[in-house]
N, C-alpha and C positions, 0 to 999 in steps of 0.2 A: 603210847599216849598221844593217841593221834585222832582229830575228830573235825570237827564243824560241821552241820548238817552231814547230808551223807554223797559227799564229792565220788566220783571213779578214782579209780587209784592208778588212771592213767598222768594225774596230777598235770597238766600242763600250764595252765595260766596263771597260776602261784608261783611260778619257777622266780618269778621276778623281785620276789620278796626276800629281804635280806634281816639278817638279825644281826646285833650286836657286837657279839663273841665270835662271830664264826666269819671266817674268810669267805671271800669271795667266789660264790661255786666253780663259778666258770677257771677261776686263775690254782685254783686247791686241786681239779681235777686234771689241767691240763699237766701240772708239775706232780699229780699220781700216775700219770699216764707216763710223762717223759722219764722216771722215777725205773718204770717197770716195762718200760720199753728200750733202756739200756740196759736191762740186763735180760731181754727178754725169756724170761722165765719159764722151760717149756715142762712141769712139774706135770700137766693135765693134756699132754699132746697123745695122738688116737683113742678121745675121753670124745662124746660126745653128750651135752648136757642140752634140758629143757629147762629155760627160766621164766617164771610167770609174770607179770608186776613189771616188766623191763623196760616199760615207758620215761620211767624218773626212778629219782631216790636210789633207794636199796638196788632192786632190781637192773636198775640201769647201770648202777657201776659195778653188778658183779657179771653182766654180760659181757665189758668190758673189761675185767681184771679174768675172768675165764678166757676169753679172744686170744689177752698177752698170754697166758700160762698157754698157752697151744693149745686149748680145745676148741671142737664146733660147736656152736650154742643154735639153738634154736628159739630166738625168742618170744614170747608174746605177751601181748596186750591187748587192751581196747582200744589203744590211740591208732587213730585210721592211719596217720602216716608215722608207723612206726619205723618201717622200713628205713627213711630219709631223718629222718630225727637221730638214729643213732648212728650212720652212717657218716657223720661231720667227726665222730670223735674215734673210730673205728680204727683198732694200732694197725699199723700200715703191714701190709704183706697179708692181713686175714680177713680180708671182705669176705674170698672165696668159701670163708669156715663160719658164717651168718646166716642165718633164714630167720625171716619174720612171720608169727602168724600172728592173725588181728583176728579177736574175739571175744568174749564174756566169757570167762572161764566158770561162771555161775550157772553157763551151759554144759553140756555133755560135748556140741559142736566142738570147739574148740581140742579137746581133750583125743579125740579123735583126731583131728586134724593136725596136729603139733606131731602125734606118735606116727601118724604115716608120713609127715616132712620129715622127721627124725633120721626113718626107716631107709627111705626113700633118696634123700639128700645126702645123709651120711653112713649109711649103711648100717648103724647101730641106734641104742639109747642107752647110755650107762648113767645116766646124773639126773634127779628132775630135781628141781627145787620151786619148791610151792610158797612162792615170796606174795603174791596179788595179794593183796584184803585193802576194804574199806571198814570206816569209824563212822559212827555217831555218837557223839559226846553229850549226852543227857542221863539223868536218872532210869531206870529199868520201869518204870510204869509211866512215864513220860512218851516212850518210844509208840510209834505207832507199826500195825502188825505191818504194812510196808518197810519200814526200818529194819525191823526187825527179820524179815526177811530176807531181805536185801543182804545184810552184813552176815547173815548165817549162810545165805547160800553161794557168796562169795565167799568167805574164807573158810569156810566148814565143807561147803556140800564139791567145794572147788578140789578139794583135795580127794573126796570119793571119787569124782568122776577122772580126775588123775590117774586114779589107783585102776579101777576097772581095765583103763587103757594100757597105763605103763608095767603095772604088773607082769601080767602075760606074758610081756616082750621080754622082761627081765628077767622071767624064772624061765623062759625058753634060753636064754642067752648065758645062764649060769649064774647070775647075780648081778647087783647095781647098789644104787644110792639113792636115799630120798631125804633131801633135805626140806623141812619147814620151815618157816618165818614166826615163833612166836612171840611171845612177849611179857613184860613186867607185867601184864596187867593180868595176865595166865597165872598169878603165881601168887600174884598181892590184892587186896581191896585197896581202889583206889575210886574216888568221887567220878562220877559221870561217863561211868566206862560202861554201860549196862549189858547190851549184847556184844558189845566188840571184848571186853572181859569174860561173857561166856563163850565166844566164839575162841578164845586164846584158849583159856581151859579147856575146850574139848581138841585143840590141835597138839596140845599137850600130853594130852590123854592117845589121841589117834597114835601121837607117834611112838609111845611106848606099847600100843597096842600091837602096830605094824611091825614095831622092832622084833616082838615075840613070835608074832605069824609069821615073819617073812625068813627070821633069820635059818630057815633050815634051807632057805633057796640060796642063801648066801646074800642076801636083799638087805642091806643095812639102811635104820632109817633115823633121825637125830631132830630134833630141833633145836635151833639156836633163840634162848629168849631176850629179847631187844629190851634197852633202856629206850630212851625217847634219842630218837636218828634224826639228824640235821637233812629233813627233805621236804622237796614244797608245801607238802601238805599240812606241816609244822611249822612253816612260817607264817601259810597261808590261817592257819591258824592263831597265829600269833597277830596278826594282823586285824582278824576278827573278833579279837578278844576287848579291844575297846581299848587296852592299858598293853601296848607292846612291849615296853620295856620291864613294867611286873611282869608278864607273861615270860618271857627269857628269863627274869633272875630267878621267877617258882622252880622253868626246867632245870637250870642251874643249878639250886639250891637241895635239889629233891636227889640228887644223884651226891652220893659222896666222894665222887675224885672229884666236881665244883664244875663239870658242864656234861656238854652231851657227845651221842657219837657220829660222826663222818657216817656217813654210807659207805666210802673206800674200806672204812676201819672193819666193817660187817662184812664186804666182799671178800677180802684179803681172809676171813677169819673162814668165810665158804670156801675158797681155795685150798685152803688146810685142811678140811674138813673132809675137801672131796680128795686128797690126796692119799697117798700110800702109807702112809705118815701117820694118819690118823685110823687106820684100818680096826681097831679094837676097839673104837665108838661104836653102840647102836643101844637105841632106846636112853638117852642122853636127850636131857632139855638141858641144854649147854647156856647159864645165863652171860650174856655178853652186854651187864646193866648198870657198867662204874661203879657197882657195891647198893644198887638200889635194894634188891633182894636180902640183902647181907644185914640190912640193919635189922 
């Protein structure tokens, strides 16, 4: 449930916006970091994952909770200086196991690009997780075919042009993972989700499709479907909404355990995911939606 016009999902000048219920980003992630940097947790060490979306939110903290667990991540985004942006918060000892690439992943570039740093930088690719998408929050006849566009060929055509690339590498290497980013709105009618609801439904669909194709290569592929995540661009929404404080107690209200989720809480749950632990997942929309789904 994420929208206002149609922002990048490198989400940066929203970071500032703060809501009600929710801690303070900056002081909640440093004590997730010091949290999982004492135990440093090497559960994903000689794993090498692709994370899309790694600018903010989601994205950003599970390139970081993948860094603590010991893998290399390769991350990207649109934000030009991704590189130095994630680099202040980066657990200490794993610079060396980082690479950034900056791109629209609503290209084919990118996707390219990411699978030969992967190849290249760490010698493998076992993980991608297909986190980037953008929202426009309006009615489906409201939208114009720009919008429409836009949010299809970032979260939808994002994940083909993934697959082209990382596939290959992954049925030549004997198997991997593919993690998606779905969501409540894949699942449920909800008001003003119009293409970003049909872009969830079809990443719904892709990944029970891919779980079926891939799993003779040993390719597991799962999406995890999101309640509404505490990240800028839900603030920044919240902010645009004209009534900030209705706007948090709707989120609030709409989820039945009574608020929303961390992005830590979503990374920690891709950590398991991409673990050994979890090996008997595939074609799994795993809802991760405090009971949104459930009612």
């Amino acid at each position: 449930m994420e929208g206002g016009g149609i922002p990048p999902y490198r989400e940066i000048e929203p970071a500032a916006i703060s809501g009600p219920d929710t801690p303070d980003p900056a002081r909640r992630t440093a004590s997730f970091l010091t949290l999982h940097d004492a135990a440093m947790d090497r559960t994903l060490a000689g794993k090498t994952a692709v994370i899309t979306g790694a600018g903010s939110g989601i994205g950003r903290a599970t390139v970081l909770r993948f860094l603590t667990a010991g893998a290399s991540v390769v991350a990207v985004d649109r934000r030009p200086d991704l590189a130095e942006a994630l680099a202040a918060d980066v657990p200490a000892g794993s610079r060396d196991r980082l690479a950034a690439v900056v791109g629209d992943i609503a290209t084919e570039d990118p996707a390219r690009e990411f699978t030969r740093v992967a190849l290249d930088r760490f010698g493998g690719l076992d993980i991608l997780i297909n986190n980037a998408g953008i929202s426009v929050v309006k009615p489906l006849h409201e939208h114009t075919p720009e919008e429409w566009d836009s949010v299809m060929n970032t979260n939808v055509k994002g994940i083909y042009w993934s697959a082209r690339h990382v596939v290959p590498v992954m049925i030549a290497r004997g198997g991997g993972l593919i993690l998606n980013t779905g969501s409540i709105s894949g699942e449920a009618g909800i008001p003003g989700q119009g293409a970003y609801a049909a872009s969830k439904g079809a990443i719904h669909q892709m990944t029970r499709q891919m779980a079926i194709e891939y799993a003779p290569h040993k390719i597991r592929v799962n999406a995890v479907g999101c309640g509404t995540v505490d990240t800028p661009l839900v603030r920044w929404s919240a902010e645009k909404s004209g009534d900030p404080d209705a706007f948090w107690k709707m989120l609030r209200e709409g989820h039945p355990i009574g608020r929303i989720a961390s992005p830590e809480e979503v990374a920690d749950f891709y950590v398991y995911l991409a673990g050994d632990a979890a090996s008997f997942f595939t074609g799994a929309i795993l809802m991760l939606d405090g009971g949104y789904t459930a009612r």
